[in-house]
C-alpha positions in Angstrom: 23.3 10.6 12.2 21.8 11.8 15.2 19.1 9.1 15.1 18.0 6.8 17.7 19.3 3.7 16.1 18.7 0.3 18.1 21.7 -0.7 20.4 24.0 -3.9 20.2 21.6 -5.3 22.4 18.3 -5.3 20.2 20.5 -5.9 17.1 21.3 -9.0 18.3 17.8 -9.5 19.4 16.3 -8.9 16.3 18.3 -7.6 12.8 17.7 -4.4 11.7 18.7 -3.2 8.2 19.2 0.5 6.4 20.3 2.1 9.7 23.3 4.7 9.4 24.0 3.0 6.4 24.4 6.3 3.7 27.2 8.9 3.6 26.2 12.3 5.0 27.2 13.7 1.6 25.3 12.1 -0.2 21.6 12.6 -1.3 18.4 10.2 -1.0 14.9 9.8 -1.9 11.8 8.0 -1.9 12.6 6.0 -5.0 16.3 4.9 -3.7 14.4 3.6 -0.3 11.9 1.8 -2.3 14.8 0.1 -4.2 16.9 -0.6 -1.3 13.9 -1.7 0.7 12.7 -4.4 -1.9 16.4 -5.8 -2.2 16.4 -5.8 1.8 12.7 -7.6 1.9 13.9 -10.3 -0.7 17.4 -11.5 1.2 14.8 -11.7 4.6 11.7 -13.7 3.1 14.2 -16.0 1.4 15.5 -16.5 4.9 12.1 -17.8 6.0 11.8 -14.4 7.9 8.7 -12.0 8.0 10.4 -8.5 7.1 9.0 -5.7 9.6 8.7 -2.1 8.1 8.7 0.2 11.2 9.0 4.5 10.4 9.5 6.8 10.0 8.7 9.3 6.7 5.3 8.5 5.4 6.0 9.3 1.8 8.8 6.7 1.7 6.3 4.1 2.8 3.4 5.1 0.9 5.9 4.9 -1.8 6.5 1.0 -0.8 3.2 0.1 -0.7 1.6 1.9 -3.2 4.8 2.8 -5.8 5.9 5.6 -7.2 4.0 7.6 -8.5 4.6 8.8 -12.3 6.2 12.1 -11.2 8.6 13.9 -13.7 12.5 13.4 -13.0 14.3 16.4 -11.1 15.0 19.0 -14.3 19.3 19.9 -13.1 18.9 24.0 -14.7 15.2 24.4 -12.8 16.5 22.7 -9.3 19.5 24.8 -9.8 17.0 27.8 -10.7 14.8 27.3 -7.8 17.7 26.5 -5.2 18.9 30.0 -5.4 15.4 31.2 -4.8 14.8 32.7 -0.5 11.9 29.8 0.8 9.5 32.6 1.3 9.6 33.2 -2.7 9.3 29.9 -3.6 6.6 29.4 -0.5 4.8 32.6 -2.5 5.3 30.7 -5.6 4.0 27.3 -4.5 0.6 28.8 -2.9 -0.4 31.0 -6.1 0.9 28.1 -8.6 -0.7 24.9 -6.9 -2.3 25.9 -3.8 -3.2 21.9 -3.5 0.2 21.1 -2.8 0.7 23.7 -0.7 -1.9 23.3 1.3 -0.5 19.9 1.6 3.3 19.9 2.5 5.7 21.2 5.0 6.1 24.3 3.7 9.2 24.8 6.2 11.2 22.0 4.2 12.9 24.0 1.4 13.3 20.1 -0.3 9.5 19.7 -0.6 8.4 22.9 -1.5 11.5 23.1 -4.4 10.2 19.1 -5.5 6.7 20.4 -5.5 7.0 23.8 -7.2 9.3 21.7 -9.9 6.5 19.2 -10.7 4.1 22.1 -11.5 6.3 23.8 -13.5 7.4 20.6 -15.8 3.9 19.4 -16.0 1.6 22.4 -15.5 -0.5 19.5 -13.2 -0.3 19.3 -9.2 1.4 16.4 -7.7 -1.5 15.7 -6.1 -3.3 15.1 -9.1 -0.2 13.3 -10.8 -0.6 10.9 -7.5 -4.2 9.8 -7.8 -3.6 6.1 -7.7 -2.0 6.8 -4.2 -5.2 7.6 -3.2 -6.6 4.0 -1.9 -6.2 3.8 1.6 -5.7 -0.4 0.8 -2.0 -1.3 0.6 -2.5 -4.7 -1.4 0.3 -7.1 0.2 1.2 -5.6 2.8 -0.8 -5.6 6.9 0.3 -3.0 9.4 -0.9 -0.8 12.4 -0.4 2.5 13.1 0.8 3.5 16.9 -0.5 6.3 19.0 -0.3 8.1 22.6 -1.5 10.5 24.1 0.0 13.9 23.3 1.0 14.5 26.7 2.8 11.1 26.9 4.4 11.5 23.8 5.8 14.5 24.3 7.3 13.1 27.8 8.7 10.6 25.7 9.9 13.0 22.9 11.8 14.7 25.9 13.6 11.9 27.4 14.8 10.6 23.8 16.7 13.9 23.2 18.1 14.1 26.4 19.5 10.5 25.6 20.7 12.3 22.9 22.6 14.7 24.2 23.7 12.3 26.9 25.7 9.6 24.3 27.2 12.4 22.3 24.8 14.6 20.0 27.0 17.9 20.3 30.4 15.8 20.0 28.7 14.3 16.8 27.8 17.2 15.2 30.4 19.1 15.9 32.9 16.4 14.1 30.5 16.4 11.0 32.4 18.0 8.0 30.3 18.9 5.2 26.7 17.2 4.7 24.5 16.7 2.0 20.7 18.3 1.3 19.2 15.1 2.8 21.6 14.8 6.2 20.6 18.8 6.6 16.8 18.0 7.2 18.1 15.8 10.3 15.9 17.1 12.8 18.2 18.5 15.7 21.0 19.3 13.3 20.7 22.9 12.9 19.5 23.4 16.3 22.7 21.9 17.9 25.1 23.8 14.8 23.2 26.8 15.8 24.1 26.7 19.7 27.4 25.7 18.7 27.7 29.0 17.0 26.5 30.3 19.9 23.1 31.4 18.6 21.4 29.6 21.6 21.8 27.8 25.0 21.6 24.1 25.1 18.3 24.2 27.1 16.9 26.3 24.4 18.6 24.0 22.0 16.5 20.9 23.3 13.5 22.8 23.6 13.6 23.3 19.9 14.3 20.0 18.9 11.4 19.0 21.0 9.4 21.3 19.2 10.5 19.9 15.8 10.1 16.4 16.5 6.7 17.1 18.1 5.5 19.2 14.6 7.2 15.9 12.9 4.7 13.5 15.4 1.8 15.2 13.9 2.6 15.3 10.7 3.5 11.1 10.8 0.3 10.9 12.0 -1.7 12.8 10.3 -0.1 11.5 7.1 -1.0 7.8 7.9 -4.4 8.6 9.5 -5.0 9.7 5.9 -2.7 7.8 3.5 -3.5 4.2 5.2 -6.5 2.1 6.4 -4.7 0.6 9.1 -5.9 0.0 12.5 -4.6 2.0 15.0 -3.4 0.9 18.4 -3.4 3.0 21.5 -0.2 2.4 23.9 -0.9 5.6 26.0 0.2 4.3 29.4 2.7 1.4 30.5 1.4 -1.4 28.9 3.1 -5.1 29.5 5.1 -6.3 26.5 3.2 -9.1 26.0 -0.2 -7.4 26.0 0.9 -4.4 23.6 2.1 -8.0 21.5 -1.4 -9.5 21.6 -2.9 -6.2 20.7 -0.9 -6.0 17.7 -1.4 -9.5 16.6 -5.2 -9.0 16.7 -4.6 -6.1 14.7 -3.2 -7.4 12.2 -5.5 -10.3 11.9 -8.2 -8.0 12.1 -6.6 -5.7 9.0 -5.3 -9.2 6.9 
């Protein structure tokens, strides 16, 4: 939903695998990618393929390379308790409780801030201290780069992708979507486009805040994997050949093996 999935075209050029696979209804998390993303790696290696993990959220990869960490299950009568709860309150909550993880998530996404405030509460212990063995930057078994631009290009880029958008059907899509689950919610552009359907705003201001979030969302990726990863970072500010941005990427990743 509302992603920018690869067309027929690459498909066929390449396979990709856990695009718009899951039900808008229904929920998912860092341990049911982990799952589906092993079972995925398996069928390709035993194929006599390399599998290519390209994203996205850093916690789900973090959470391939590194596991999960031993967090405590969701508890059904404290998510329900903390659901009901305004975000400023629980924001309130979070800071005074564990100011670590506060200081540490997006405190706009009611998901993480409920997930984080819950961990405290069960263990009386921040996550980030239940997720000490996440903090080697080495990711045994696995090689990878991280991609940058500048922020002027990227946001250029970040532009043009949700005019596409809107050009092959965004508002049409969203306005055909019944109800959707917690996960499908956080879909960056979804409110925005409900809310100007509503009338709330005009589709220029629609785009520009879509822009916005998926600009926040850029830094966060990278300031997540600057962090969270040891990989070596490629540059691909400008229009760089497809063979050169290749070569730079293979001597990446012999340089990080």
């Amino acid at each position: 939903m509302l992603t920018s999935q690869p067309d027929a075209e690459t498909r066929e050029r390449a396979p990709h695998h856990l695009f718009g696979f899951l039900p808008v209804l229904e929920p998912f998390d860092a341990a049911r990618f982990v799952q589906l993303a092993r079972e995925t790696m398996v069928g390709i290696t035993a194929r006599g393929k390399i599998p290519v993990i390209c994203g996205g959220s850093g916690l789900y990869i973090k959470a391939l390379t590194h596991g999960i960490a031993d967090l405590p299950a969701p508890d059904p009568a404290l998510r329900q308790e903390l659901d009901a709860l305004p975000l400023e309150v629980l924001r309130e909550r979070l800071e005074k409780a564990d100011p670590t993880a506060a200081a540490s998530i997006d405190l706009k996404n009611p998901r993480r801030v409920v997930r984080a405030l819950e961990i405290f509460l069960l263990t009386g212990r921040s996550a980030a201290e239940l997720r000490k063995e996440w903090q080697n930057p080495e990711a045994p078994g696995f090689r990878g780069i991280i991609l940058e631009r500048e922020r002027g290009e990227l946001e250029a880029r970040i532009r043009a992708t949700v005019d596409a958008m809107f050009a092959r059907g965004a508002v049409d899509e969203v306005r055909a979507l019944g109800p959707v689950g917690p996960t499908a919610q956080m879909t960056i552009g979804l409110r925005e486009i409900q809310a100007m359907l509503r009338g709330e705003m005009t589709e220029a201001e629609c785009k520009e805040a879509m822009v916005l979030s998926t600009r926040r969302y850029a830094k966060r990726q990278l300031t997540w994997f600057r962090n969270q990863f040891s990989f070596p970072h490629i540059d691909l500010t400008g229009s760089l050949p497809m063979s050169e941005s290749l070569s730079l990427a293979r001597q990446a990743l012999g340089a990080s093996a």
